[in-house]
PDBQT receptor file of N, H, CA, C and O in Angstrom, charges set to zero:
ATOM      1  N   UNK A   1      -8.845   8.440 -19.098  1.00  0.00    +0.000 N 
ATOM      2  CA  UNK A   1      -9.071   9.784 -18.612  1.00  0.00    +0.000 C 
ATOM      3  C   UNK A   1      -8.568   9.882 -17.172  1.00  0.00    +0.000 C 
ATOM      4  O   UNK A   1      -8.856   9.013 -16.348  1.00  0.00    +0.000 OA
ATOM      5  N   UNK A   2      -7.706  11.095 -16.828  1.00  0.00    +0.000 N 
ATOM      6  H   UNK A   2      -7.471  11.801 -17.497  1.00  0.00    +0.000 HD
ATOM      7  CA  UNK A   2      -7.207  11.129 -15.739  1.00  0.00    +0.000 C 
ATOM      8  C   UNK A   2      -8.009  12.102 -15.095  1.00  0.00    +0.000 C 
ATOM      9  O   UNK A   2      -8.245  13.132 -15.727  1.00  0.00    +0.000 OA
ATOM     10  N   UNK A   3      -8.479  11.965 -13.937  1.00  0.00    +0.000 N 
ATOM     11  H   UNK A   3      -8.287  11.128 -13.424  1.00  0.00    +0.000 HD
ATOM     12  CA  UNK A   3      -9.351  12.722 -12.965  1.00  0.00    +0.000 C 
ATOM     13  C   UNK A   3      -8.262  13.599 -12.001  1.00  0.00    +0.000 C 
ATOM     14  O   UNK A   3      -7.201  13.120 -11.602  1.00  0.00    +0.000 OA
ATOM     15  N   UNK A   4      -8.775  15.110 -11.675  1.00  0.00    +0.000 N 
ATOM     16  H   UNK A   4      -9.637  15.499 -11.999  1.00  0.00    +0.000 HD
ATOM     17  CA  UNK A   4      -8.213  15.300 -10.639  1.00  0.00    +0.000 C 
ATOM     18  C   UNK A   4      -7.537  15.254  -9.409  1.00  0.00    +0.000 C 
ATOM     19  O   UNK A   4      -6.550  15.759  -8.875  1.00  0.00    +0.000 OA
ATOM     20  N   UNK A   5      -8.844  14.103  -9.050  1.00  0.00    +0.000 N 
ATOM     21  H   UNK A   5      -9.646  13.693  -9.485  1.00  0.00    +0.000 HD
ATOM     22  CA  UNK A   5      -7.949  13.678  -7.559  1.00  0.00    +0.000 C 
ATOM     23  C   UNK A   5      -7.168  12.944  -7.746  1.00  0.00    +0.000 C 
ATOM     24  O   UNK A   5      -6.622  12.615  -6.693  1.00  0.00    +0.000 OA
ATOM     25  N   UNK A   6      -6.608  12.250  -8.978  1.00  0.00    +0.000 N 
ATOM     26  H   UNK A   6      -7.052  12.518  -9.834  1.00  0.00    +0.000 HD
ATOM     27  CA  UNK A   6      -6.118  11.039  -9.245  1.00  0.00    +0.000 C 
ATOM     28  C   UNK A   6      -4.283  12.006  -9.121  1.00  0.00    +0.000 C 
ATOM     29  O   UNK A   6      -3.290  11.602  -8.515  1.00  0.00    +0.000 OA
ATOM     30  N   UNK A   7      -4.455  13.498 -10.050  1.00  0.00    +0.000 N 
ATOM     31  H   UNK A   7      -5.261  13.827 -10.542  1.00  0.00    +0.000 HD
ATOM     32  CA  UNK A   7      -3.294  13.762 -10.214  1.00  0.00    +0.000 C 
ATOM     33  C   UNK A   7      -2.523  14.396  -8.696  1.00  0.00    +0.000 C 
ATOM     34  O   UNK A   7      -1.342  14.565  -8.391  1.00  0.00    +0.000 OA
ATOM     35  N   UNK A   8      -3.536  14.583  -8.122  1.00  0.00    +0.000 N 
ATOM     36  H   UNK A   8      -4.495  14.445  -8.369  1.00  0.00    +0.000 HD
ATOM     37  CA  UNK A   8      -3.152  15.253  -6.690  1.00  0.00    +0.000 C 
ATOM     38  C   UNK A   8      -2.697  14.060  -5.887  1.00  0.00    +0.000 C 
ATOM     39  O   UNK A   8      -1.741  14.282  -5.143  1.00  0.00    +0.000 OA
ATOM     40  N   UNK A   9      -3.132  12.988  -5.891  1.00  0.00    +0.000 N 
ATOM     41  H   UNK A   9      -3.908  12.808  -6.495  1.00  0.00    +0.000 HD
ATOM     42  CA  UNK A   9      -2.713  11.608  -4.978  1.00  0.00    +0.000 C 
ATOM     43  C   UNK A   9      -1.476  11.175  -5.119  1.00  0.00    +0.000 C 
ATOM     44  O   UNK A   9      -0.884  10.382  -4.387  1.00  0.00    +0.000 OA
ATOM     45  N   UNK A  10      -0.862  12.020  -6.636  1.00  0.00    +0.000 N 
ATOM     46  H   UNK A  10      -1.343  12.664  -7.230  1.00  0.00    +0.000 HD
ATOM     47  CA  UNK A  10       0.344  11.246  -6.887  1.00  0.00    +0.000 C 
ATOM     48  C   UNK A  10       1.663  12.274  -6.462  1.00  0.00    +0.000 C 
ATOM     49  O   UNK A  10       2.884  12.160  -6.562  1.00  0.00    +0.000 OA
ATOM     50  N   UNK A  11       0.700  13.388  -5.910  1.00  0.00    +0.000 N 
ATOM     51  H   UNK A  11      -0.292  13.481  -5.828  1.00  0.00    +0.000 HD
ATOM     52  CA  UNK A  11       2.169  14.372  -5.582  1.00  0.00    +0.000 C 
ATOM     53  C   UNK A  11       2.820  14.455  -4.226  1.00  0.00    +0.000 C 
ATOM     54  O   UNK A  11       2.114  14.118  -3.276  1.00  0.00    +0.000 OA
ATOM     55  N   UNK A  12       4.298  14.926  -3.934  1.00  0.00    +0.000 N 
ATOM     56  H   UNK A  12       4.872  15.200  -4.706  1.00  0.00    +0.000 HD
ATOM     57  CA  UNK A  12       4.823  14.474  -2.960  1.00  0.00    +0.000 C 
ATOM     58  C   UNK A  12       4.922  15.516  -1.801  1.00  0.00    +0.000 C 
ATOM     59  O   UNK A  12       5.427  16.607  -2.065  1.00  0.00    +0.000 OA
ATOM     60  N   UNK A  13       4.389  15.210  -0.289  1.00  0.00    +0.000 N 
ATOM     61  H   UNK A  13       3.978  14.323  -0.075  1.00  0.00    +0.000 HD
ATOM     62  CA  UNK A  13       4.068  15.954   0.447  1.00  0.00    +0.000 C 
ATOM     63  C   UNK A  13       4.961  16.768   0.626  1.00  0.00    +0.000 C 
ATOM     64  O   UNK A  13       6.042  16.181   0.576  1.00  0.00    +0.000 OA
ATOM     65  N   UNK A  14       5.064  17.722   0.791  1.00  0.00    +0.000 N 
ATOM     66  H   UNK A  14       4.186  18.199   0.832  1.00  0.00    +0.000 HD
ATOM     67  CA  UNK A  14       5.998  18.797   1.044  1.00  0.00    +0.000 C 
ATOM     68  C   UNK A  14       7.209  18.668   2.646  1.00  0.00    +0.000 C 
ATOM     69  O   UNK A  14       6.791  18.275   3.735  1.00  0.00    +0.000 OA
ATOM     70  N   UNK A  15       8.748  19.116   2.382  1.00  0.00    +0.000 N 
ATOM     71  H   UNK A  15       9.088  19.434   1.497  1.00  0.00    +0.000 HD
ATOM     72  CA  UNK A  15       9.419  18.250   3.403  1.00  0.00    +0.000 C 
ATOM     73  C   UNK A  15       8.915  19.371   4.743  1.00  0.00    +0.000 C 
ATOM     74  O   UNK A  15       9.124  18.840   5.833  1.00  0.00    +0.000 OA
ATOM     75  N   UNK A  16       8.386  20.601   4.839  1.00  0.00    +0.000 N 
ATOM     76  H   UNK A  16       8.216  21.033   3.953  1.00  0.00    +0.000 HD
ATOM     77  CA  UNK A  16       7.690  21.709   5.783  1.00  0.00    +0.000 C 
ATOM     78  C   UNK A  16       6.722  21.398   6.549  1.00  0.00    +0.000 C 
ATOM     79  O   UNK A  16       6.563  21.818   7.695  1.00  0.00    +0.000 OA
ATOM     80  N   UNK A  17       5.676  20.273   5.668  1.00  0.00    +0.000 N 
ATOM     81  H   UNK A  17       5.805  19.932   4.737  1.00  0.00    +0.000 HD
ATOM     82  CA  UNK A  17       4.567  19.877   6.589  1.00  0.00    +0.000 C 
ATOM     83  C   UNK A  17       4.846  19.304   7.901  1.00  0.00    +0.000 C 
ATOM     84  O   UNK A  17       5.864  18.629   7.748  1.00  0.00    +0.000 OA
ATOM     85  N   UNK A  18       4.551  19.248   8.823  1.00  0.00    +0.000 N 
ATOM     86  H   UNK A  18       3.724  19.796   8.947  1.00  0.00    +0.000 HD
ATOM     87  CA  UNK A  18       3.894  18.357  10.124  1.00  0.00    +0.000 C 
ATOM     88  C   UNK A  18       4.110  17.165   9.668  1.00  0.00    +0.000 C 
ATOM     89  O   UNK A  18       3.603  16.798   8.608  1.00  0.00    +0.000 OA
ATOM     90  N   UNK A  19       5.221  16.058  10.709  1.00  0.00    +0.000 N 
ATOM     91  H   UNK A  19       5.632  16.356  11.570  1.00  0.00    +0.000 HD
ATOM     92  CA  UNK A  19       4.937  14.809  10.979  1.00  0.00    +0.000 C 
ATOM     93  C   UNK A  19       3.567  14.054  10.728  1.00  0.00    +0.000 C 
ATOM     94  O   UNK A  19       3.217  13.304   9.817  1.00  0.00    +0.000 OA
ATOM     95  N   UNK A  20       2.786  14.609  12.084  1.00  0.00    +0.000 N 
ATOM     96  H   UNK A  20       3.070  15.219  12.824  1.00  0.00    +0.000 HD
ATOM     97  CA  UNK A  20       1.281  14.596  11.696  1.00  0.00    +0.000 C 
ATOM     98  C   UNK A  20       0.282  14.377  10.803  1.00  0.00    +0.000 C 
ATOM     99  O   UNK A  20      -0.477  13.417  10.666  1.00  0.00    +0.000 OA
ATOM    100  N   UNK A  21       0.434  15.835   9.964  1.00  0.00    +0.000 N 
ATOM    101  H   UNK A  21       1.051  16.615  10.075  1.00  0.00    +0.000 HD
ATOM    102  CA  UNK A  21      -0.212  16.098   8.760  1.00  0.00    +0.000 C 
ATOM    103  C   UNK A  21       0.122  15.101   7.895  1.00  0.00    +0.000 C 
ATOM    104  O   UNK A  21      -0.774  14.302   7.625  1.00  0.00    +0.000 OA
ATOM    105  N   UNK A  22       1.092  14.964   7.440  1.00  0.00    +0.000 N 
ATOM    106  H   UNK A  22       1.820  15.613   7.659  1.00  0.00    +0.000 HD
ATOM    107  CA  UNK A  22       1.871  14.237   6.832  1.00  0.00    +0.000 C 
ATOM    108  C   UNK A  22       1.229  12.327   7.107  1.00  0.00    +0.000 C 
ATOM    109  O   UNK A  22       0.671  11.713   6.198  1.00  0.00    +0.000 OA
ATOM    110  N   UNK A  23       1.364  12.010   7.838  1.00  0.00    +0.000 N 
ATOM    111  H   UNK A  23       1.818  12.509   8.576  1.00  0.00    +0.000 HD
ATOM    112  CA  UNK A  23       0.928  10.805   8.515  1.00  0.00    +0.000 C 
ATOM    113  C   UNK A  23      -0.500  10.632   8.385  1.00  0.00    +0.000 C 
ATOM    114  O   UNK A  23      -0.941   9.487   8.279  1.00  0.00    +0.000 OA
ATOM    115  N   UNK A  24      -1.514  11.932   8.381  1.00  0.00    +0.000 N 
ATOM    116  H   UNK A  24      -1.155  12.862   8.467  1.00  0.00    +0.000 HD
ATOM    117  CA  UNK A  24      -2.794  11.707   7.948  1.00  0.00    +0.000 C 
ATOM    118  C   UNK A  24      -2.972  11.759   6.637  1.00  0.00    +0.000 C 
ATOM    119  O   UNK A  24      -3.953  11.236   6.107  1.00  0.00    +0.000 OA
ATOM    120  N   UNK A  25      -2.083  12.369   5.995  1.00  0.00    +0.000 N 
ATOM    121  H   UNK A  25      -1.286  12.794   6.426  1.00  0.00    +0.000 HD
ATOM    122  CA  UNK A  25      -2.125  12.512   4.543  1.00  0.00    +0.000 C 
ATOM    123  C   UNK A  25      -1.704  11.830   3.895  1.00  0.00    +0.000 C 
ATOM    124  O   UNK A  25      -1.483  12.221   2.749  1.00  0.00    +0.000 OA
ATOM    125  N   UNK A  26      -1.371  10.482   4.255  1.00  0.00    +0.000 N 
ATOM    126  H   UNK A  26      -1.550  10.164   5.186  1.00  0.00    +0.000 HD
ATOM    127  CA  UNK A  26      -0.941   9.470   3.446  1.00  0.00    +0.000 C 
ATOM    128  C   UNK A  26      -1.697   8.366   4.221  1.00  0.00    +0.000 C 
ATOM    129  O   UNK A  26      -1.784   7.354   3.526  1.00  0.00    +0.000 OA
ATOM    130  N   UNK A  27      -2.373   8.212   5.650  1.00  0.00    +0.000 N 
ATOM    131  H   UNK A  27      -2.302   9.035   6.214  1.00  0.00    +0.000 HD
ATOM    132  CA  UNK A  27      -3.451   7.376   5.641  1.00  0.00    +0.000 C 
ATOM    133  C   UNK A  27      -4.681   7.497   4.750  1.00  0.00    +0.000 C 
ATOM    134  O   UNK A  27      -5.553   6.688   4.436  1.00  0.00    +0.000 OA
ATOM    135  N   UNK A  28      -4.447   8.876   4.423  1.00  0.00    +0.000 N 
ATOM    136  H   UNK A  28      -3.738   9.534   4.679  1.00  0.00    +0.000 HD
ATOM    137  CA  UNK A  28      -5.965   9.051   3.657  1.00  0.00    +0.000 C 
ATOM    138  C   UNK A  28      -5.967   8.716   2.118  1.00  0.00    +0.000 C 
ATOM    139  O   UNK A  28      -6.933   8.533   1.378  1.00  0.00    +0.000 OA
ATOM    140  N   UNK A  29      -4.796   8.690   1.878  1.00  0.00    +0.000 N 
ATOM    141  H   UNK A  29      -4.011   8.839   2.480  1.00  0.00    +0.000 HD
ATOM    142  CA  UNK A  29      -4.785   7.935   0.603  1.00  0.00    +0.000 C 
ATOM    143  C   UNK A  29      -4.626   7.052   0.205  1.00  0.00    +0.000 C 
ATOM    144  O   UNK A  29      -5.019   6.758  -0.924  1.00  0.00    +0.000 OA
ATOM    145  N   UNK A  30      -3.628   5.832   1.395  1.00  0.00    +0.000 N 
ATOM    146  H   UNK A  30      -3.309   6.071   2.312  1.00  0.00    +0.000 HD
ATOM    147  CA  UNK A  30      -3.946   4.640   1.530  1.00  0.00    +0.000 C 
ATOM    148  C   UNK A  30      -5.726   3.856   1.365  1.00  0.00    +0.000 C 
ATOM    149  O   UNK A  30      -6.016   2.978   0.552  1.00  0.00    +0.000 OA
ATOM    150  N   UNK A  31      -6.720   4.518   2.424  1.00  0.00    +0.000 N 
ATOM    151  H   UNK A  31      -6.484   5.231   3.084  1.00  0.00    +0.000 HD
ATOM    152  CA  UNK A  31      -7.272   4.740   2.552  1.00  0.00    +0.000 C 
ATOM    153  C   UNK A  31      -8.346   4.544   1.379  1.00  0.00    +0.000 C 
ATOM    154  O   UNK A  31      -9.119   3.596   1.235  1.00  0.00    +0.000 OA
ATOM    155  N   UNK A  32      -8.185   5.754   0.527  1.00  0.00    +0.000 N 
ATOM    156  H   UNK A  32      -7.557   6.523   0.644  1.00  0.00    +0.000 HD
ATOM    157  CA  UNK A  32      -8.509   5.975  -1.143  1.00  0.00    +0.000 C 
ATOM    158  C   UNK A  32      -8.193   4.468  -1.344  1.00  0.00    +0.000 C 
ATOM    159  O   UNK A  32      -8.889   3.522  -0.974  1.00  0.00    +0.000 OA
ATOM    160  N   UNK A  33      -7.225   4.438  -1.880  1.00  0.00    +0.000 N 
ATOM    161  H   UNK A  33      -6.660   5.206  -2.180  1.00  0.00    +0.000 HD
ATOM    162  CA  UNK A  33      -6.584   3.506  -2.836  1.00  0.00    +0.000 C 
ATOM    163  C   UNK A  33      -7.160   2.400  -2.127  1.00  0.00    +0.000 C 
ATOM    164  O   UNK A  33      -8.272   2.216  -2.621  1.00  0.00    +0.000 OA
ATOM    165  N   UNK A  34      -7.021   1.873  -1.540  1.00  0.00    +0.000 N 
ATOM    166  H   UNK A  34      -6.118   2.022  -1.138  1.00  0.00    +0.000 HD
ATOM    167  CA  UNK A  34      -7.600   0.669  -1.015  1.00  0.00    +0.000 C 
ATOM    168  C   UNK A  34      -9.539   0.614  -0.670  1.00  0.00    +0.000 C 
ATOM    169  O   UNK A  34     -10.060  -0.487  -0.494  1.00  0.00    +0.000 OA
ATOM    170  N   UNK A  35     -10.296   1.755  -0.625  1.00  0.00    +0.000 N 
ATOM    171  H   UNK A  35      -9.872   2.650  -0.768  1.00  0.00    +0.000 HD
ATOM    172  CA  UNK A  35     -11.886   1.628  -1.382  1.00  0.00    +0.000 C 
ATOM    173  C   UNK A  35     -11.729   1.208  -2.280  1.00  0.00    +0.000 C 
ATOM    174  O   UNK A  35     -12.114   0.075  -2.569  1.00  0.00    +0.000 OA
ATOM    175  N   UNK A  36     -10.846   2.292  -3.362  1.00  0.00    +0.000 N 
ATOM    176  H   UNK A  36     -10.533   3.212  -3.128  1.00  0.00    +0.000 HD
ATOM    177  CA  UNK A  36     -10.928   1.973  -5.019  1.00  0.00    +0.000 C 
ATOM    178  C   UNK A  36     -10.711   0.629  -5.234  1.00  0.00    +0.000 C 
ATOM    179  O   UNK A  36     -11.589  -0.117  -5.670  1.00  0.00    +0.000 OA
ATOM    180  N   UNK A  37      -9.676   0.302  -4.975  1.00  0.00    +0.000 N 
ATOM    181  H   UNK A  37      -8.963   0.907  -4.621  1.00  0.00    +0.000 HD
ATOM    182  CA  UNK A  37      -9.383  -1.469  -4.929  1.00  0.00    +0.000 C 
ATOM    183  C   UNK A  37     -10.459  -2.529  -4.682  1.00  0.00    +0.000 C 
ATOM    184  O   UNK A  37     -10.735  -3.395  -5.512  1.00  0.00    +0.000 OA
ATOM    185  N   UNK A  38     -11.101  -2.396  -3.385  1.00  0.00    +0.000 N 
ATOM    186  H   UNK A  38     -10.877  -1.692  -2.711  1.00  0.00    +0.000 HD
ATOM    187  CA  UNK A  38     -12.199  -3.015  -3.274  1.00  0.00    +0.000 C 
ATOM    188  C   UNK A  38     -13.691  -2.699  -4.027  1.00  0.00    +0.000 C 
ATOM    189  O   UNK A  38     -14.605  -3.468  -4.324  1.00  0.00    +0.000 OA
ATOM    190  N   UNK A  39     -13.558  -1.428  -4.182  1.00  0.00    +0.000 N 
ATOM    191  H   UNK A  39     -12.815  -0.803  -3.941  1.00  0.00    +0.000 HD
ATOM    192  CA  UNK A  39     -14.631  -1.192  -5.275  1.00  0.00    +0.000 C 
ATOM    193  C   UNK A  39     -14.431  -1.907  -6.783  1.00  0.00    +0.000 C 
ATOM    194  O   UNK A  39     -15.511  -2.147  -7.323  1.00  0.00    +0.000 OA
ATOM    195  N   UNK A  40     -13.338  -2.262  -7.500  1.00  0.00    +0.000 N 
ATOM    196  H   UNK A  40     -12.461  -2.067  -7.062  1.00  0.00    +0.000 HD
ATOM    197  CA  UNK A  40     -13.112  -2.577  -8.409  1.00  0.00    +0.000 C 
ATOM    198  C   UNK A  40     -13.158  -4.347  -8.440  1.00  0.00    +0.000 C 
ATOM    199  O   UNK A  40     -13.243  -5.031  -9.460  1.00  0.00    +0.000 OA
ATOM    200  N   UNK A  41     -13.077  -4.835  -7.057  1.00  0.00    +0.000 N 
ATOM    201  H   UNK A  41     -13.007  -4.280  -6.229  1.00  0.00    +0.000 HD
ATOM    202  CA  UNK A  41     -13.066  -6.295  -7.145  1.00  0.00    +0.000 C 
ATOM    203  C   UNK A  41     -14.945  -6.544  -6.961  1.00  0.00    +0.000 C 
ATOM    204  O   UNK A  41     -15.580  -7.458  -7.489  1.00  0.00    +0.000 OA
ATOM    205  N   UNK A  42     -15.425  -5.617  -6.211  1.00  0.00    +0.000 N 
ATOM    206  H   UNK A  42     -14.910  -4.875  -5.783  1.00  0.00    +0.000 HD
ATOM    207  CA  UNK A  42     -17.181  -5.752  -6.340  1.00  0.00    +0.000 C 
ATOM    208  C   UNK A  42     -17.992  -5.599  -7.619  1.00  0.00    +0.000 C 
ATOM    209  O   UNK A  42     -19.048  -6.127  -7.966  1.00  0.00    +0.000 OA
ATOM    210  N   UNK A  43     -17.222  -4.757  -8.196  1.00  0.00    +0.000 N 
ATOM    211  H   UNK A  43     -16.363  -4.328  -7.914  1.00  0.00    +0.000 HD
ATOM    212  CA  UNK A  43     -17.554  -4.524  -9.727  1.00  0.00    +0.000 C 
ATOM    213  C   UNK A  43     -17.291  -5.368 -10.157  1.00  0.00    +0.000 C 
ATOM    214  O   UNK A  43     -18.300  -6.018 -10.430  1.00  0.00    +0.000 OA
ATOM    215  N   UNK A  44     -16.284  -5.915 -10.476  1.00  0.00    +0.000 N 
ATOM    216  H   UNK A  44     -15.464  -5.387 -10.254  1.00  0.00    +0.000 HD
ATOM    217  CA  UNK A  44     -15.753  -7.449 -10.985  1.00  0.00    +0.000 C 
ATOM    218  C   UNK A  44     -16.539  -8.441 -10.790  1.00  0.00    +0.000 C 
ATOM    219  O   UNK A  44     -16.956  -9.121 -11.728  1.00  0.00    +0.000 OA
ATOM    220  N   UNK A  45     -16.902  -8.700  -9.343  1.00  0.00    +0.000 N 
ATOM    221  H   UNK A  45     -16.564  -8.148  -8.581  1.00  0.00    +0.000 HD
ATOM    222  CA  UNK A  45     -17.596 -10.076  -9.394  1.00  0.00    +0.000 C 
ATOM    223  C   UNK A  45     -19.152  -9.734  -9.715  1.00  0.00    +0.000 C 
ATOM    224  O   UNK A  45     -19.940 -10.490 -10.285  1.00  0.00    +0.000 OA
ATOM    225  N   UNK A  46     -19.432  -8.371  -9.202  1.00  0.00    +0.000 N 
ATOM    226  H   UNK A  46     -18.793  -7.757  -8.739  1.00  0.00    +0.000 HD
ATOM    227  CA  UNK A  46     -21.168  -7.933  -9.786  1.00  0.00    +0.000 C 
ATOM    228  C   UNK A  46     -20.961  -8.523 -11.176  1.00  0.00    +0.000 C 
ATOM    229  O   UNK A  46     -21.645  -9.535 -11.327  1.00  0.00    +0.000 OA
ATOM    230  N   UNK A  47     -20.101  -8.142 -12.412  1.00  0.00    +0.000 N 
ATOM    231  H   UNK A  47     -19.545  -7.320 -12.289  1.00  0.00    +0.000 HD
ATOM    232  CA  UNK A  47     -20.040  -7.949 -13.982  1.00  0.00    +0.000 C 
ATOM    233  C   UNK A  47     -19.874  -9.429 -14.385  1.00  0.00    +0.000 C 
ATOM    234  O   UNK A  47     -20.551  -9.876 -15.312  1.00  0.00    +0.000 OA
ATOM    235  N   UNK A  48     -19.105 -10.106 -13.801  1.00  0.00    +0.000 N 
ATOM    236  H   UNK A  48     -18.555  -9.743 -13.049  1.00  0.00    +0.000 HD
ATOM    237  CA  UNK A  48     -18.618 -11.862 -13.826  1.00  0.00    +0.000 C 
ATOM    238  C   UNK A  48     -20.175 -12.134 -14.180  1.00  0.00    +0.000 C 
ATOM    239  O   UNK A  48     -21.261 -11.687 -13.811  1.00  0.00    +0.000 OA
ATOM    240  N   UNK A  49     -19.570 -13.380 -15.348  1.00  0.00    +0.000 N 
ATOM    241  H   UNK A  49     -18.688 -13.743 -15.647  1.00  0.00    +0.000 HD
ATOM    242  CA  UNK A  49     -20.939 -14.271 -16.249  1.00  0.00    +0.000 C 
ATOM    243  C   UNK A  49     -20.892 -15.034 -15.133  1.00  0.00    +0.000 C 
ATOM    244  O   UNK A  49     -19.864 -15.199 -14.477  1.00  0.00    +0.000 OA
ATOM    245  N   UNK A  50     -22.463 -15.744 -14.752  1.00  0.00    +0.000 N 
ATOM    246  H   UNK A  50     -23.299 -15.610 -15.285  1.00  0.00    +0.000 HD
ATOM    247  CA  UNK A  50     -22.953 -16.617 -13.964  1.00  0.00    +0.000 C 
ATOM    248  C   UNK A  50     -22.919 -17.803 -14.591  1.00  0.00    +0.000 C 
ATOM    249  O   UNK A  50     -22.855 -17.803 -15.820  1.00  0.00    +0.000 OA
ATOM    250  N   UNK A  51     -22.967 -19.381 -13.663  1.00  0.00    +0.000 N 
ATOM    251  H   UNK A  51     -23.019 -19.381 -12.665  1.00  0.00    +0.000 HD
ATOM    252  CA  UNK A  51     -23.639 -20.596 -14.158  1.00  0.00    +0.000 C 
ATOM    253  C   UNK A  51     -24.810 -20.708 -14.836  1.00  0.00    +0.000 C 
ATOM    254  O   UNK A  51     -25.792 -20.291 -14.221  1.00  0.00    +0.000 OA
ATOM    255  N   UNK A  52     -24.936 -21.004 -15.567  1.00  0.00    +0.000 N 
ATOM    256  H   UNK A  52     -24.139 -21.343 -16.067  1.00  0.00    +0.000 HD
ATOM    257  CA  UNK A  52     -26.598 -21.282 -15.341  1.00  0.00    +0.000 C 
ATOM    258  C   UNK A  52     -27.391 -22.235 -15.464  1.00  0.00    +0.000 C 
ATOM    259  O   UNK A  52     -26.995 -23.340 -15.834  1.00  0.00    +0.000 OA
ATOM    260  N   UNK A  53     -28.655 -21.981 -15.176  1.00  0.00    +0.000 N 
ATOM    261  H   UNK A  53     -28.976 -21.083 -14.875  1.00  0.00    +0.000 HD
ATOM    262  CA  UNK A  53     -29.611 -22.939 -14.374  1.00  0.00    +0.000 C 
ATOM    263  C   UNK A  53     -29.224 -24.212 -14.963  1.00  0.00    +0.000 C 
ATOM    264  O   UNK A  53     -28.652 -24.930 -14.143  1.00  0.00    +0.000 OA
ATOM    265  N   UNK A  54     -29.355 -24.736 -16.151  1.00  0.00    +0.000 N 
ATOM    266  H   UNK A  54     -29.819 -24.152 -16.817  1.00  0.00    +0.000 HD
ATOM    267  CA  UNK A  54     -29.465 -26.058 -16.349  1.00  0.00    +0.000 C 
ATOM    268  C   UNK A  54     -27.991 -26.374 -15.922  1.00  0.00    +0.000 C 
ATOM    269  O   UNK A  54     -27.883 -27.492 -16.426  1.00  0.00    +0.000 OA
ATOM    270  N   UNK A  55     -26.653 -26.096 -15.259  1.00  0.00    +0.000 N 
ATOM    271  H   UNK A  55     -26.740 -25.187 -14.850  1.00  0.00    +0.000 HD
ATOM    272  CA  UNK A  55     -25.786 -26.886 -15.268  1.00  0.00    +0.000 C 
ATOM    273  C   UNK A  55     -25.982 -27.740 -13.789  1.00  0.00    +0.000 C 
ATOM    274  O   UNK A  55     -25.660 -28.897 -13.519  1.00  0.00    +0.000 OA
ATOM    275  N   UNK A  56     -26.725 -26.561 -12.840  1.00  0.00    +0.000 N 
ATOM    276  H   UNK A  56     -26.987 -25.621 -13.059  1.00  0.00    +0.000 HD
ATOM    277  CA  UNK A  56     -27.178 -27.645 -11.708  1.00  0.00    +0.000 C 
ATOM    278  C   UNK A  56     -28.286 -28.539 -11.572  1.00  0.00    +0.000 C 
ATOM    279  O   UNK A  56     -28.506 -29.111 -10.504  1.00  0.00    +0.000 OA
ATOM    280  N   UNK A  57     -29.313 -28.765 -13.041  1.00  0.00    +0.000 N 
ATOM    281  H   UNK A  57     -29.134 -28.301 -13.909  1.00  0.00    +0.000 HD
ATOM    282  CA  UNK A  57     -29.928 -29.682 -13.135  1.00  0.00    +0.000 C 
ATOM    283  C   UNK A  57     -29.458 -30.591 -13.692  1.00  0.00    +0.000 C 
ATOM    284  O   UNK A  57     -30.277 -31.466 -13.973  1.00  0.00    +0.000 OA
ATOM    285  N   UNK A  58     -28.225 -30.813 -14.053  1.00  0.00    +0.000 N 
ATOM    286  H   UNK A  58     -27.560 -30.102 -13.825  1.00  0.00    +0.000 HD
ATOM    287  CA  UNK A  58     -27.296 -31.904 -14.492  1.00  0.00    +0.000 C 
ATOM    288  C   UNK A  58     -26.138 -32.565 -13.295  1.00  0.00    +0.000 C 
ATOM    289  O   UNK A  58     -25.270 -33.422 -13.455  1.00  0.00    +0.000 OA
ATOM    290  N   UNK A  59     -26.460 -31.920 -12.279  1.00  0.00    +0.000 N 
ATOM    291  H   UNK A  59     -27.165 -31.223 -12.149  1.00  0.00    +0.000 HD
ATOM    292  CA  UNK A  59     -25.879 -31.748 -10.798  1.00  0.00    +0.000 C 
ATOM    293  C   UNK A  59     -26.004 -33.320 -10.857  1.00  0.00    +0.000 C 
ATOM    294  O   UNK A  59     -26.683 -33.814 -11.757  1.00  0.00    +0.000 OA
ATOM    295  N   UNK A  60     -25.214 -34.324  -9.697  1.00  0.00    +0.000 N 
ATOM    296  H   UNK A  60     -24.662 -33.923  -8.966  1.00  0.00    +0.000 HD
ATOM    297  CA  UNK A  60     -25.592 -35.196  -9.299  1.00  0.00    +0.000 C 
ATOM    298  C   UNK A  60     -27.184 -35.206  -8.133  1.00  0.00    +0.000 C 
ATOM    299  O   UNK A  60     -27.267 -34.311  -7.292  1.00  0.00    +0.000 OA
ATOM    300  N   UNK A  61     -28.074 -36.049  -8.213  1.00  0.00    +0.000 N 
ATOM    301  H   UNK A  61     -28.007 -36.777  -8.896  1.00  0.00    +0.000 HD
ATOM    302  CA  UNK A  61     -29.377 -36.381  -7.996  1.00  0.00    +0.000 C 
ATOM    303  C   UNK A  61     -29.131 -37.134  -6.616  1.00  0.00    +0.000 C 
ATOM    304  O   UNK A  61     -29.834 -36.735  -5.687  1.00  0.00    +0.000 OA
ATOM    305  N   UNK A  62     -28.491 -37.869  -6.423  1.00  0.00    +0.000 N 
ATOM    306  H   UNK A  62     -27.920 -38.193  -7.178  1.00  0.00    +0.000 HD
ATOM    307  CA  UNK A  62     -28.626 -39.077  -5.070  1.00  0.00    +0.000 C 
ATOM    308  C   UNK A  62     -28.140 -38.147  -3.589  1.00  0.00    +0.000 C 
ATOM    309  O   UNK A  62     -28.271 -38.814  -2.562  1.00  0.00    +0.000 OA
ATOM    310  N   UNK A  63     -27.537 -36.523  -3.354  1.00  0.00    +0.000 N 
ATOM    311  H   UNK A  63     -27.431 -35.982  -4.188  1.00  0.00    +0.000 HD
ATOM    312  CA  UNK A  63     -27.224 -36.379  -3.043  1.00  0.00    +0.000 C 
ATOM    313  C   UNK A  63     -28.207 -36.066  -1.279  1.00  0.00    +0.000 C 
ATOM    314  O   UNK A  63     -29.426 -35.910  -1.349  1.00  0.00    +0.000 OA
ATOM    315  N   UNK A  64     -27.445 -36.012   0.247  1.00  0.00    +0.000 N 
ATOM    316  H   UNK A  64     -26.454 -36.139   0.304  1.00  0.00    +0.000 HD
ATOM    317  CA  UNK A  64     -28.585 -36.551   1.367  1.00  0.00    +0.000 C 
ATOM    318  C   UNK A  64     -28.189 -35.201   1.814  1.00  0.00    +0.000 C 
ATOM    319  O   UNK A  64     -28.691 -34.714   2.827  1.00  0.00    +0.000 OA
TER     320      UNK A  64
């Protein structure tokens, strides 16, 4: 499913706008894109299967 803002992020700034504008309007979607990115690697490791308990009670024992 494609979301709105998704189709607006992909369109190309107009050649009329402001240097400026222009320059904020593509930090801000850098910006985007790079939350989303990191949101998707937090999700990832939140969702990632864990060890579990008994493999570190099979751990080595002598350790100081």
């Amino acid at each position: 499913m494609t979301l709105l803002s998704q189709d607006l992020s992909r369109e190309r700034i107009p050649v009329t706008v402001p240097d400026e504008l222009a320059a904020r309007v593509r930090a801000r979607r850098r910006a985007r894109r790079e939350a989303q990115t990191r949101a998707s690697r937090v999700r990832r490791v939140l969702l990632a299967p864990t060890a579990s308990r008994d493999a570190d009670a099979h751990g080595p024992k002598n350790h100081r």
